[in-house]
PyMOL CGO cylinders between C-alpha atoms (Angstrom):
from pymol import cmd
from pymol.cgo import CYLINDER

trace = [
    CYLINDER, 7.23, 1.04, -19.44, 10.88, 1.42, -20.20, 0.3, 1, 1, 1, 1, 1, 1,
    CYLINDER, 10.88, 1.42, -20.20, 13.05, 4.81, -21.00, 0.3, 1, 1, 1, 1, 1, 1,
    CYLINDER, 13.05, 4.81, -21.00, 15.34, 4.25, -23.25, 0.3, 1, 1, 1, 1, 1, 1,
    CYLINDER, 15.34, 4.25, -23.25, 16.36, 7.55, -23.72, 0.3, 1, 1, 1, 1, 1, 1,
    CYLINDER, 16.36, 7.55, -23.72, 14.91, 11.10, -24.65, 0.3, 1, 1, 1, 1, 1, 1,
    CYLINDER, 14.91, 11.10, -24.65, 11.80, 11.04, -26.65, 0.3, 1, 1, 1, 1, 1, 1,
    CYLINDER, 11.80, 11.04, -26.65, 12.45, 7.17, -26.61, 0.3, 1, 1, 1, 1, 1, 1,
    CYLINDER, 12.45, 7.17, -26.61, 9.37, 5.00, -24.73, 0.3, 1, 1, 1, 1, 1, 1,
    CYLINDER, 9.37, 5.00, -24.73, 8.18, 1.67, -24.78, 0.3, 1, 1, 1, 1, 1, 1,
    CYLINDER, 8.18, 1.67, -24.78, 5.27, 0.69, -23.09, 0.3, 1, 1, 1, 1, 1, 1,
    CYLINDER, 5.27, 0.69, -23.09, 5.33, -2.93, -21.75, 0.3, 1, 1, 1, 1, 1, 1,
    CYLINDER, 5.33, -2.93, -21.75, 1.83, -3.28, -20.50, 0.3, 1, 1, 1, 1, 1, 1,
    CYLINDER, 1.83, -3.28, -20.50, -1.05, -1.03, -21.57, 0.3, 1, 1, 1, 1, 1, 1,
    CYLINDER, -1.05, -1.03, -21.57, -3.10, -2.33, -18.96, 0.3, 1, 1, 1, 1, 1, 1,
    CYLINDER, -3.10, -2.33, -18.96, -0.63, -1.53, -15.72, 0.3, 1, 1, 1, 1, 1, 1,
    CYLINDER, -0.63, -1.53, -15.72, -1.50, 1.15, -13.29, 0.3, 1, 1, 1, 1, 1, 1,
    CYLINDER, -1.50, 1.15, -13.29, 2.21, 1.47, -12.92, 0.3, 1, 1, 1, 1, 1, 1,
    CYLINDER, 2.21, 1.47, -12.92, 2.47, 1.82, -16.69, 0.3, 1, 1, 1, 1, 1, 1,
    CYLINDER, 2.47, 1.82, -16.69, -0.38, 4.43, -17.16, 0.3, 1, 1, 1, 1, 1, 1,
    CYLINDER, -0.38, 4.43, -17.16, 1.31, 6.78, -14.06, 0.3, 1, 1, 1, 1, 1, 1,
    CYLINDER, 1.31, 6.78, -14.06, 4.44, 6.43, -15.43, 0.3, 1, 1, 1, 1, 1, 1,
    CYLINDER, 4.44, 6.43, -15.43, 3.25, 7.42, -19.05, 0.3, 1, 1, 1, 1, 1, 1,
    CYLINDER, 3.25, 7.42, -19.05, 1.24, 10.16, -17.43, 0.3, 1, 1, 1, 1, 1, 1,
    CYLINDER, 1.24, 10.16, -17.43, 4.34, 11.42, -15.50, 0.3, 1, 1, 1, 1, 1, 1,
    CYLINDER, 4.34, 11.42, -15.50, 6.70, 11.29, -18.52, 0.3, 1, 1, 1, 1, 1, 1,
    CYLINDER, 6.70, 11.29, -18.52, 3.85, 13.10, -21.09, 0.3, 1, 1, 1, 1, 1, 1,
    CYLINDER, 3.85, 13.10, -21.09, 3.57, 16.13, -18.29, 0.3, 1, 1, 1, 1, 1, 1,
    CYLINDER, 3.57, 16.13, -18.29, 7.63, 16.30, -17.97, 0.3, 1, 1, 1, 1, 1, 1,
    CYLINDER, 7.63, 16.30, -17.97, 7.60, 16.49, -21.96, 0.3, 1, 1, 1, 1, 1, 1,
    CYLINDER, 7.60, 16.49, -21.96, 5.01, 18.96, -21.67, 0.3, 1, 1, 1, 1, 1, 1,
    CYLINDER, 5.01, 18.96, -21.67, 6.69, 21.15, -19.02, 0.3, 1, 1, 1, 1, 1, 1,
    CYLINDER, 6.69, 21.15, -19.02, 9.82, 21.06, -21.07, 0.3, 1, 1, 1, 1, 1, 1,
    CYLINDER, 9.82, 21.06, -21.07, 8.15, 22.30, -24.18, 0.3, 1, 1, 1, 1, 1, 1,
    CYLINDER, 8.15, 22.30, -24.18, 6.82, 25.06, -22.19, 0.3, 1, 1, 1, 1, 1, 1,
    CYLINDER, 6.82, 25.06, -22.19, 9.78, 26.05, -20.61, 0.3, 1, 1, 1, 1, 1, 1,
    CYLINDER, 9.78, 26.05, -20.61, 11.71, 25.97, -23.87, 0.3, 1, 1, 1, 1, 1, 1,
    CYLINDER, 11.71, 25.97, -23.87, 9.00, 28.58, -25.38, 0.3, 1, 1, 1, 1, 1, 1,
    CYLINDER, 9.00, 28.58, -25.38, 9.85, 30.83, -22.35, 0.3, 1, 1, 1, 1, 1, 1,
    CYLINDER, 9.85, 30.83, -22.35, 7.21, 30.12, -20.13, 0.3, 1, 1, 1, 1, 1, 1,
    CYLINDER, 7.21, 30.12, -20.13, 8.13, 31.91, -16.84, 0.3, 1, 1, 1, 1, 1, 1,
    CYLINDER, 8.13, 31.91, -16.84, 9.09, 29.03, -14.15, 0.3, 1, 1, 1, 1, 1, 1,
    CYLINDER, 9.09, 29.03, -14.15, 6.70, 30.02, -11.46, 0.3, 1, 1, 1, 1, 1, 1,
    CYLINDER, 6.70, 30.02, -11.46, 3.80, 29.17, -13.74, 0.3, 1, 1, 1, 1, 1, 1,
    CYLINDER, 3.80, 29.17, -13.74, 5.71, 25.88, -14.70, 0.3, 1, 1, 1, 1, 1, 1,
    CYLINDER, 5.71, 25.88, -14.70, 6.17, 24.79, -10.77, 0.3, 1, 1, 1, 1, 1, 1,
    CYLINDER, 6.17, 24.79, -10.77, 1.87, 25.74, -10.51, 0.3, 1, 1, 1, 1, 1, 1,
    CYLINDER, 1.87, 25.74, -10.51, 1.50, 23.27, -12.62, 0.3, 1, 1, 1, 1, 1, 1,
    CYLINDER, 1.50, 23.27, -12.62, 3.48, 20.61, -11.45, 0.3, 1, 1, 1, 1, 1, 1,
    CYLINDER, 3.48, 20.61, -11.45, 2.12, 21.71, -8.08, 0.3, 1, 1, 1, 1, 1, 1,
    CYLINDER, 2.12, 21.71, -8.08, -1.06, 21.30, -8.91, 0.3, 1, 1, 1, 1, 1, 1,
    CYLINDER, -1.06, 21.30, -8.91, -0.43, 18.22, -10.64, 0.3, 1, 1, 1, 1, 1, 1,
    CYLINDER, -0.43, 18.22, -10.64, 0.74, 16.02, -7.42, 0.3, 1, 1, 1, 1, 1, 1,
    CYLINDER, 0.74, 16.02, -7.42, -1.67, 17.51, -5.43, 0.3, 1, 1, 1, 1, 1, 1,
    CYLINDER, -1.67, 17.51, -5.43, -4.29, 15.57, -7.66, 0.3, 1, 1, 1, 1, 1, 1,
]
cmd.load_cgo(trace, "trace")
């Protein structure tokens, strides 16, 4: 998978474990963002990312 810039993936290898974590880790960063934009206090946002690499 390569960033090319905000909102901006392409994935090189569907099969990749590499590729899979690093779509994974790049959906949940979206994710948080989206939450924090909607004013989503940060303590909840650092649960889940917390919680997250603890999986």
């Amino acid at each position: 998978m390569r960033l090319l810039g905000p909102g901006k993936v392409i994935a090189a290898s569907h099969g990749s474990g590499r590729d899979r974590l690093a779509r994974y880790v790049v959906s949940l960063s979206y994710g948080i963002a989206v939450q924090a934009a909607s004013g989503v206090d940060r303590d909840d946002l650092q649960q889940v990312a917390d919680t997250t690499l603890l999986n």
